[in-house]
N, CA, C and O atoms as a GROMACS GRO file, in nm:
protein
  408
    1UNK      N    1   4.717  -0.872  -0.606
    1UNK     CA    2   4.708  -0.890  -0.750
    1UNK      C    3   4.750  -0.761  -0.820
    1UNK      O    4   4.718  -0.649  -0.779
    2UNK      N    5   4.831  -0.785  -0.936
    2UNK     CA    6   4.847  -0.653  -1.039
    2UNK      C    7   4.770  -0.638  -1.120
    2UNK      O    8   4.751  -0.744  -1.179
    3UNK      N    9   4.697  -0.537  -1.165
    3UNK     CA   10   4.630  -0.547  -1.266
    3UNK      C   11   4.724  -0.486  -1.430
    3UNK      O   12   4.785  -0.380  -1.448
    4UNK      N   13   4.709  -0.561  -1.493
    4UNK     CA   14   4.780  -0.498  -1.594
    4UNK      C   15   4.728  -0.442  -1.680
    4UNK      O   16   4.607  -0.463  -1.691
    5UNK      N   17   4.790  -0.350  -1.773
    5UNK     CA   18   4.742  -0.246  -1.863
    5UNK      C   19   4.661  -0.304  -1.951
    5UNK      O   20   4.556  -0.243  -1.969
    6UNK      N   21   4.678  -0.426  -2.027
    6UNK     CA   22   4.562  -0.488  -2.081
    6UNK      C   23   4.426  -0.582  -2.030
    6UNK      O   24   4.349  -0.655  -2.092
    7UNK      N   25   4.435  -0.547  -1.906
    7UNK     CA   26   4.280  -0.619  -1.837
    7UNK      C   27   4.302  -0.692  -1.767
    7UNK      O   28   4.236  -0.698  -1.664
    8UNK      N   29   4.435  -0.804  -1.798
    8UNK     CA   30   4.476  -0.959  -1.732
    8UNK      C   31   4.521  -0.899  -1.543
    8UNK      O   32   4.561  -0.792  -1.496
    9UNK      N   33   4.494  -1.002  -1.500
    9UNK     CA   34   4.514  -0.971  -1.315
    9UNK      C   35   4.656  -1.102  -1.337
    9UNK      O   36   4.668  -1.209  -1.398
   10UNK      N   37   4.728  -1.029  -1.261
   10UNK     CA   38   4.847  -1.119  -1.207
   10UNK      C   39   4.888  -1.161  -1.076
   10UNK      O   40   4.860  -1.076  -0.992
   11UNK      N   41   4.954  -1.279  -1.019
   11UNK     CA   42   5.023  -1.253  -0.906
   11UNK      C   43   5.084  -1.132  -0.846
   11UNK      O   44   5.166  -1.093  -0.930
   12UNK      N   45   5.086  -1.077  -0.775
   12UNK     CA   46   5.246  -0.981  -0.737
   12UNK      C   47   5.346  -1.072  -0.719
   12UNK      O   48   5.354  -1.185  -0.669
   13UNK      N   49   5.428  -0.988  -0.777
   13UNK     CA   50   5.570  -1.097  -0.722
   13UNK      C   51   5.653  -1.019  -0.704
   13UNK      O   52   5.670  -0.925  -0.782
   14UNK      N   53   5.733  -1.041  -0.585
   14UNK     CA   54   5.856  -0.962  -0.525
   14UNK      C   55   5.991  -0.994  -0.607
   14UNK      O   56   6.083  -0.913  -0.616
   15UNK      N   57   5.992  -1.093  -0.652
   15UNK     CA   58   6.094  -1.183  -0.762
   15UNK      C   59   6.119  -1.102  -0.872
   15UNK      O   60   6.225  -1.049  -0.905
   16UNK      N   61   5.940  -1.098  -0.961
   16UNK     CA   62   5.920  -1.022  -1.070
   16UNK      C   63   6.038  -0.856  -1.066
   16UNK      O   64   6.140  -0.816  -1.121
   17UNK      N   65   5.917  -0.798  -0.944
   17UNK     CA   66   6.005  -0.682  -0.946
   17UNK      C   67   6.141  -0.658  -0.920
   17UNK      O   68   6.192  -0.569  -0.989
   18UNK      N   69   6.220  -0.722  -0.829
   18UNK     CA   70   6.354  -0.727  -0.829
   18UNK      C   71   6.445  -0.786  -0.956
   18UNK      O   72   6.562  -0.751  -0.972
   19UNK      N   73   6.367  -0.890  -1.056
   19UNK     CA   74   6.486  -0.903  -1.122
   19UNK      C   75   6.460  -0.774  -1.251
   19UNK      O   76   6.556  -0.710  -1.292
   20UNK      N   77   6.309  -0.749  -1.308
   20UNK     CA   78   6.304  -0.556  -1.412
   20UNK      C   79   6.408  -0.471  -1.312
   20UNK      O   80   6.463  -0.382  -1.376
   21UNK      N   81   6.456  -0.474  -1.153
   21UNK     CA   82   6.551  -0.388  -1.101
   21UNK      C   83   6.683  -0.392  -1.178
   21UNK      O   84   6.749  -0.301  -1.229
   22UNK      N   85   6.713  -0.589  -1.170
   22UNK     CA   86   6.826  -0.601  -1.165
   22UNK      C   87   6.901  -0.586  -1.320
   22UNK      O   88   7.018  -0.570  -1.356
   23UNK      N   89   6.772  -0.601  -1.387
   23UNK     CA   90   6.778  -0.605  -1.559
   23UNK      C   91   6.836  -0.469  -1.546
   23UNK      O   92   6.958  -0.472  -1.560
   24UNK      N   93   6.778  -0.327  -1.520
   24UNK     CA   94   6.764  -0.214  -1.562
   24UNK      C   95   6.948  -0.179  -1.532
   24UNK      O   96   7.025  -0.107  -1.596
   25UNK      N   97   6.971  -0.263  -1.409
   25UNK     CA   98   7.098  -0.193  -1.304
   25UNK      C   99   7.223  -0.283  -1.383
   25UNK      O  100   7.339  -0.255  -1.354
   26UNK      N  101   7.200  -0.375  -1.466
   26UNK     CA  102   7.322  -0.511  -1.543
   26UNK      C  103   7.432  -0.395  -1.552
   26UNK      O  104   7.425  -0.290  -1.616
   27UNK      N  105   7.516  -0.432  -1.487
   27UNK     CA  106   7.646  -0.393  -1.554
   27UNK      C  107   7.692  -0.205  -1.518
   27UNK      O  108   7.786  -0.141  -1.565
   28UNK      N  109   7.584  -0.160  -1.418
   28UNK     CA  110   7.653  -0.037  -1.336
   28UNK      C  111   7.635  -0.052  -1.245
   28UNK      O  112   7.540  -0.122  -1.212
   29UNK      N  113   7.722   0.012  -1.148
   29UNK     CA  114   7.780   0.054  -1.050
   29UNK      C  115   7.686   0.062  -0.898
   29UNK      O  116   7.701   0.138  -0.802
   30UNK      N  117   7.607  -0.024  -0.915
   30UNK     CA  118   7.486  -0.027  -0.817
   30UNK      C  119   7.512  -0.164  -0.732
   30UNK      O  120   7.537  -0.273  -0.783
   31UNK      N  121   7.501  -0.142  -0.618
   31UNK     CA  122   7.511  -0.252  -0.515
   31UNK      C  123   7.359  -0.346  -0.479
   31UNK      O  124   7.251  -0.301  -0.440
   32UNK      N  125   7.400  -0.492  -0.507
   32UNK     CA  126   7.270  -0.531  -0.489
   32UNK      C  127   7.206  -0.463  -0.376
   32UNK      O  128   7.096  -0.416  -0.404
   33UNK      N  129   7.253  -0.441  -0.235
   33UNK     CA  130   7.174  -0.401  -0.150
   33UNK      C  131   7.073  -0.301  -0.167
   33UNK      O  132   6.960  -0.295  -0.118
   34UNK      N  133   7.138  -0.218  -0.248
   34UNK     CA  134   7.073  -0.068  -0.286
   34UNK      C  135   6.914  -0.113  -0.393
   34UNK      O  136   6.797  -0.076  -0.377
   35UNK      N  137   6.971  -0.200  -0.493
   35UNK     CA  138   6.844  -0.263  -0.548
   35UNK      C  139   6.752  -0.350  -0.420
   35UNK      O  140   6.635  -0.324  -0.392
   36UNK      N  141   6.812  -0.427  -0.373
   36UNK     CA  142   6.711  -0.490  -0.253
   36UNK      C  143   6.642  -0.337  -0.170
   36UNK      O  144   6.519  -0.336  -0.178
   37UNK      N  145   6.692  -0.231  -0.106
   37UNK     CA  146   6.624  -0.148  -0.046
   37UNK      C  147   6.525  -0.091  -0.156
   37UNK      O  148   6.416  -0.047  -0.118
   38UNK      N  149   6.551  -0.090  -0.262
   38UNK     CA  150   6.437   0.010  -0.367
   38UNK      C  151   6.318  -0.089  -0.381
   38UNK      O  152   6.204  -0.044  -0.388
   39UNK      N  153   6.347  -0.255  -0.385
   39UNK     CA  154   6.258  -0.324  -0.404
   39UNK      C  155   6.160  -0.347  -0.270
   39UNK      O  156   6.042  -0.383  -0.272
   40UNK      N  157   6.247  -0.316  -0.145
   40UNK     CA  158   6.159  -0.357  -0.011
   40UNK      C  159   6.108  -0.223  -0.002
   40UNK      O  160   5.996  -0.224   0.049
   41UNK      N  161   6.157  -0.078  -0.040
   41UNK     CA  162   6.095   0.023  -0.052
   41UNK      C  163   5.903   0.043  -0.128
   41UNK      O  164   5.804   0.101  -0.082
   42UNK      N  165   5.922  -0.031  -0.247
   42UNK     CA  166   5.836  -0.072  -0.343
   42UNK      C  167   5.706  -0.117  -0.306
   42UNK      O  168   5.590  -0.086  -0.327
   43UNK      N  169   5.807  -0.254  -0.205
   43UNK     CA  170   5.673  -0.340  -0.181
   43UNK      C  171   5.616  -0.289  -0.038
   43UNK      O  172   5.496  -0.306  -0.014
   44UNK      N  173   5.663  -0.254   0.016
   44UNK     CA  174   5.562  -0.182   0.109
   44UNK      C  175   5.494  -0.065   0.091
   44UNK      O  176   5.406  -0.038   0.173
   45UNK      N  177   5.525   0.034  -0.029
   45UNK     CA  178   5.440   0.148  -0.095
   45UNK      C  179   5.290   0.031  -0.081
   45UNK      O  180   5.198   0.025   0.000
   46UNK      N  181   5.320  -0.034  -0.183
   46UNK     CA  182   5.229  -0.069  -0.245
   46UNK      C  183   5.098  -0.195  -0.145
   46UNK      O  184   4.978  -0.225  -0.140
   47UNK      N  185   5.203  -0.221  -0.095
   47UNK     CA  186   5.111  -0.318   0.034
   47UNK      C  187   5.029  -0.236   0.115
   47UNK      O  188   4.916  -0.284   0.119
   48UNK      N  189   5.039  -0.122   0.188
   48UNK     CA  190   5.019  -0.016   0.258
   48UNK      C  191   4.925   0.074   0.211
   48UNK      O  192   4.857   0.135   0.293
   49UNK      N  193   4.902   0.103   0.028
   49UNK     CA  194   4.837   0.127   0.003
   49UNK      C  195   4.682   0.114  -0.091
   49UNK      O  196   4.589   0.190  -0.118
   50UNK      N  197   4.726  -0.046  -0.124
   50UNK     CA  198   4.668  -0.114  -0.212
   50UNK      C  199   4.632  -0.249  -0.104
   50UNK      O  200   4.722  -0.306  -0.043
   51UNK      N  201   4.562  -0.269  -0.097
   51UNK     CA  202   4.494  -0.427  -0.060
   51UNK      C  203   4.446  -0.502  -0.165
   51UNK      O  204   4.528  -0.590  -0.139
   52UNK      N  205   4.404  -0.535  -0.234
   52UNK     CA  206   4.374  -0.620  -0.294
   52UNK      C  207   4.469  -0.580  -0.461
   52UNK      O  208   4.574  -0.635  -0.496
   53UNK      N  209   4.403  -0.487  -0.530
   53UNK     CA  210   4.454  -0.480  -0.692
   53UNK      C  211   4.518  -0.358  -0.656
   53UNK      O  212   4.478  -0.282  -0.568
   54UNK      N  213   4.661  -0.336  -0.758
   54UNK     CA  214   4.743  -0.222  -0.751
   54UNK      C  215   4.733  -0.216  -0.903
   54UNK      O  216   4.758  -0.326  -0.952
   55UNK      N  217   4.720  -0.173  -0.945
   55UNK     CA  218   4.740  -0.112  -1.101
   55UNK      C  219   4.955  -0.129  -1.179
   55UNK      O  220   5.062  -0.095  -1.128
   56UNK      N  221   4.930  -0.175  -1.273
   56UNK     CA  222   5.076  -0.230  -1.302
   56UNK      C  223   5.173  -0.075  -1.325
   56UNK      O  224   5.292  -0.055  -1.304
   57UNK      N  225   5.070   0.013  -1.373
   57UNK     CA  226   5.131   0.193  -1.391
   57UNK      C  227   5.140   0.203  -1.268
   57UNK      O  228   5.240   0.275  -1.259
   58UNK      N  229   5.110   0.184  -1.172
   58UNK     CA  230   5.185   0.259  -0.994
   58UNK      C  231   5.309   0.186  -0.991
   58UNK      O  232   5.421   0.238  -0.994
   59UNK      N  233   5.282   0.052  -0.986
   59UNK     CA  234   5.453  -0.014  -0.962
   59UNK      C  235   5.556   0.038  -1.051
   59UNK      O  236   5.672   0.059  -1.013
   60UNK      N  237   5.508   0.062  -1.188
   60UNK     CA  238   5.579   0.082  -1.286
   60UNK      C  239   5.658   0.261  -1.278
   60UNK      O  240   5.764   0.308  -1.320
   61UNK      N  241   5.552   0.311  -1.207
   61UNK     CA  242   5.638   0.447  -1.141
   61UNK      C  243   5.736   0.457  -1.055
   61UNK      O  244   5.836   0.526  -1.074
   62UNK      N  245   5.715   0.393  -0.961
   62UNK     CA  246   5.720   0.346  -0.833
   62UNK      C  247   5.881   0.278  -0.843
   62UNK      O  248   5.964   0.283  -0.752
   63UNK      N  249   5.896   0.230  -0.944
   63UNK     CA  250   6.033   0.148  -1.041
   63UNK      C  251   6.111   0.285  -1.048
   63UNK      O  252   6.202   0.332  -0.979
   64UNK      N  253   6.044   0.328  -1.154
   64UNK     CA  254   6.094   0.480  -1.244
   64UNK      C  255   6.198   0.582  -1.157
   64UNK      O  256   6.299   0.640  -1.195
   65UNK      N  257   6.128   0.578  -1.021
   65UNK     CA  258   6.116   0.703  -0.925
   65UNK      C  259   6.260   0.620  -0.870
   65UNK      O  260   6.375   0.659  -0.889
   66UNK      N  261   6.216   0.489  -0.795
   66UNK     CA  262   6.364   0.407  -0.754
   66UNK      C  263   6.464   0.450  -0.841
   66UNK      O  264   6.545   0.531  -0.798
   67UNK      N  265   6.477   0.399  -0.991
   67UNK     CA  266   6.552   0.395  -1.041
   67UNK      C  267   6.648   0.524  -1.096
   67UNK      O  268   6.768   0.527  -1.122
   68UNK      N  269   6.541   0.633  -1.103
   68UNK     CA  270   6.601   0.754  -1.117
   68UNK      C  271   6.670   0.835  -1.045
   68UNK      O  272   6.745   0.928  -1.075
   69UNK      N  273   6.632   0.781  -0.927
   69UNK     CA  274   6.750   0.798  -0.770
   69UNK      C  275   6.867   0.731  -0.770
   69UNK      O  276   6.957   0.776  -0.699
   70UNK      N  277   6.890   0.622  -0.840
   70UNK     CA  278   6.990   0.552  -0.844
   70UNK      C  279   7.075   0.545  -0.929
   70UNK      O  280   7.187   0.518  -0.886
   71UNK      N  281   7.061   0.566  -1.083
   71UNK     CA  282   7.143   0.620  -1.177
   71UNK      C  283   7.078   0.621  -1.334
   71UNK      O  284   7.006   0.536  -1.386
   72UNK      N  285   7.113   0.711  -1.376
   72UNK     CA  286   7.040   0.737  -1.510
   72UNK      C  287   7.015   0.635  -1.563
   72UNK      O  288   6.903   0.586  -1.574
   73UNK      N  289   7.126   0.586  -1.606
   73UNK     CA  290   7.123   0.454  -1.694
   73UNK      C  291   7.078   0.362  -1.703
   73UNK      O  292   7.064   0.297  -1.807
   74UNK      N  293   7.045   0.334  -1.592
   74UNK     CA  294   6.905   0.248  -1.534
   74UNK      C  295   6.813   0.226  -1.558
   74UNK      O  296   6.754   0.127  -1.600
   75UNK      N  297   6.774   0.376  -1.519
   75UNK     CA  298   6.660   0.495  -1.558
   75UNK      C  299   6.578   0.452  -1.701
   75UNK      O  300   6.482   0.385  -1.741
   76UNK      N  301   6.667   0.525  -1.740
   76UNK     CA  302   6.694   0.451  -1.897
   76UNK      C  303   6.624   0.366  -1.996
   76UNK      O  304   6.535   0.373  -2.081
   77UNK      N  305   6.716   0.276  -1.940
   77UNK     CA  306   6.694   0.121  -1.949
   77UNK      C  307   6.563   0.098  -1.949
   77UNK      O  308   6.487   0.068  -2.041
   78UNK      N  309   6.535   0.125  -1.784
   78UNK     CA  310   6.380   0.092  -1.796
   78UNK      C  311   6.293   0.160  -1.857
   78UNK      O  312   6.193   0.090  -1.873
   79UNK      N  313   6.281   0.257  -1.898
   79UNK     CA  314   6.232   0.343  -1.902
   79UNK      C  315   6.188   0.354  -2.087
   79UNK      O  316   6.098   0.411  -2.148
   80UNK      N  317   6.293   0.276  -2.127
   80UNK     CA  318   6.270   0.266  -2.245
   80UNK      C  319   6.228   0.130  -2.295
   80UNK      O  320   6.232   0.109  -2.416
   81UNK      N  321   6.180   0.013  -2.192
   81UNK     CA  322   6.098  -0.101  -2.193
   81UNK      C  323   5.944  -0.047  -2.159
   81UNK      O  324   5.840  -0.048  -2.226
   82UNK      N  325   5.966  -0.014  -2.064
   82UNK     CA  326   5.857   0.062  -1.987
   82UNK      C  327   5.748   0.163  -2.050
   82UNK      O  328   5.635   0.173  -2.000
   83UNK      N  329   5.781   0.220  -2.139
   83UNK     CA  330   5.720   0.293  -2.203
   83UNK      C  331   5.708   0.299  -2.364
   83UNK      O  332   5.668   0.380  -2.448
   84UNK      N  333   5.776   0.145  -2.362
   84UNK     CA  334   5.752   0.092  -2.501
   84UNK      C  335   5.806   0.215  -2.666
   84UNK      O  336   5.755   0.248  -2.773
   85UNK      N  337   5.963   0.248  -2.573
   85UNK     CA  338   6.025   0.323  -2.687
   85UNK      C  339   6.019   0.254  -2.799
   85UNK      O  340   6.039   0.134  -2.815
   86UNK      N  341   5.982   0.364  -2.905
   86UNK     CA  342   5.957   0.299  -3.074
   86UNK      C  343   6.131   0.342  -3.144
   86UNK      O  344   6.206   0.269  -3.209
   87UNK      N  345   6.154   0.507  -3.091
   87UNK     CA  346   6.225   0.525  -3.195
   87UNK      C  347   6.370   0.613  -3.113
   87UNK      O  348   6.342   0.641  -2.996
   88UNK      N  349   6.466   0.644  -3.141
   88UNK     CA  350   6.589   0.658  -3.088
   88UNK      C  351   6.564   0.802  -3.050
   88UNK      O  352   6.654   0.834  -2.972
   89UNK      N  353   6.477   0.908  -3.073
   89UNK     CA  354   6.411   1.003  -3.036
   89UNK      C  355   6.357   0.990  -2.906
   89UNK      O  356   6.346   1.084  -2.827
   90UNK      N  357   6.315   0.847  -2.878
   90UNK     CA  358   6.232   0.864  -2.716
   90UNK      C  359   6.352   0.860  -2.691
   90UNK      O  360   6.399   0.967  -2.731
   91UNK      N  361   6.441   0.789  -2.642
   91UNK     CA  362   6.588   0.809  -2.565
   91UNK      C  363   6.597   0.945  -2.529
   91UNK      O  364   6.566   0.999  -2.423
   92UNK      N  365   6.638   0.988  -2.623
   92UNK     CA  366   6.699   1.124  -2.683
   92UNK      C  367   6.594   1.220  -2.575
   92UNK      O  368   6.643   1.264  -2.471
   93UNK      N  369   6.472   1.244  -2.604
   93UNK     CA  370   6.396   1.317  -2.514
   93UNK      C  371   6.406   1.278  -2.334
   93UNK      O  372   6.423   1.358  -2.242
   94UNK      N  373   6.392   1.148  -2.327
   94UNK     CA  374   6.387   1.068  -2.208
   94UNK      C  375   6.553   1.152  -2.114
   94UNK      O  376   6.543   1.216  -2.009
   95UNK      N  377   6.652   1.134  -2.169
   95UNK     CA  378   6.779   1.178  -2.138
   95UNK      C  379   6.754   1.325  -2.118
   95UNK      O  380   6.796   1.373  -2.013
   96UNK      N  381   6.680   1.418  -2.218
   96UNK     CA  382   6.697   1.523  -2.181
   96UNK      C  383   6.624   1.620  -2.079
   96UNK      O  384   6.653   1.734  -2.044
   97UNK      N  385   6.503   1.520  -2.036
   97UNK     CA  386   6.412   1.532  -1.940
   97UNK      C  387   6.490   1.502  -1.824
   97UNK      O  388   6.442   1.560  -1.726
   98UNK      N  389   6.648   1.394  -1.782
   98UNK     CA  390   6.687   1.358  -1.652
   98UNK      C  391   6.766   1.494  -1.662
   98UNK      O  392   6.752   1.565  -1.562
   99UNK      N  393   6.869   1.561  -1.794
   99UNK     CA  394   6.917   1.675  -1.761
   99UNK      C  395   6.853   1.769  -1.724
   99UNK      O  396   6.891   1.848  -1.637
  100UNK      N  397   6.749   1.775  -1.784
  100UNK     CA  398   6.664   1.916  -1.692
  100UNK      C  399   6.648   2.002  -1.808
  100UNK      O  400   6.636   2.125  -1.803
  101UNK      N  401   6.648   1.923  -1.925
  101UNK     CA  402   6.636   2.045  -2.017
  101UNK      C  403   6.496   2.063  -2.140
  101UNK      O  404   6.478   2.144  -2.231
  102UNK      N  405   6.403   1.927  -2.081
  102UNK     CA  406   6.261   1.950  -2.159
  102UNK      C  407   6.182   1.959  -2.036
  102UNK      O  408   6.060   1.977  -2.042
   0.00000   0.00000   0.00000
């Protein structure tokens, strides 16, 4: 089960998480396989260390960390669902945190 940030318990789903992969990866240069290894990467973090409830912020790192290995833009992407960007400033910071410069 996931627990999510507002209280509700969910299925896990391996589905779920691969297609927030495939959303984040639309349209660069990423090979499904490479998304399938980040997602089988994922789910065994989390199987291995969670038995019963995993908290939806571990997977949601756990995404972050995949995705930031794989290409910014991605990164990004998710990153700015994920953390519920308000204003064109989170980008802006978010980007300058992958350069290395906040």
């Amino acid at each position: 089960m996931v627990l999510k940030r507002d209280g509700r318990r969910e299925e896990f789903s391996k589905d779920k998480l691969a297609s927030g992969l495939k959303k984040a990866c639309q349209k660069r240069p990423i090979s499904p396989k490479t998304i399938e290894d980040v997602v089988e990467r994922i789910v065994n973090e989390v199987t291995d260390k969670y038995e019963r409830e995993v908290p939806a912020e571990v997977i949601g790192k756990l995404v972050m960390e995949g995705l930031r290995q794989m290409d910014d833009v991605a990164y990004v992407r998710f990153a700015s669902v994920y953390r519920r960007f308000q204003e064109a400033t989170d980008f802006v910071h978010e980007v300058k945190k992958l350069e290395g410069k906040a």
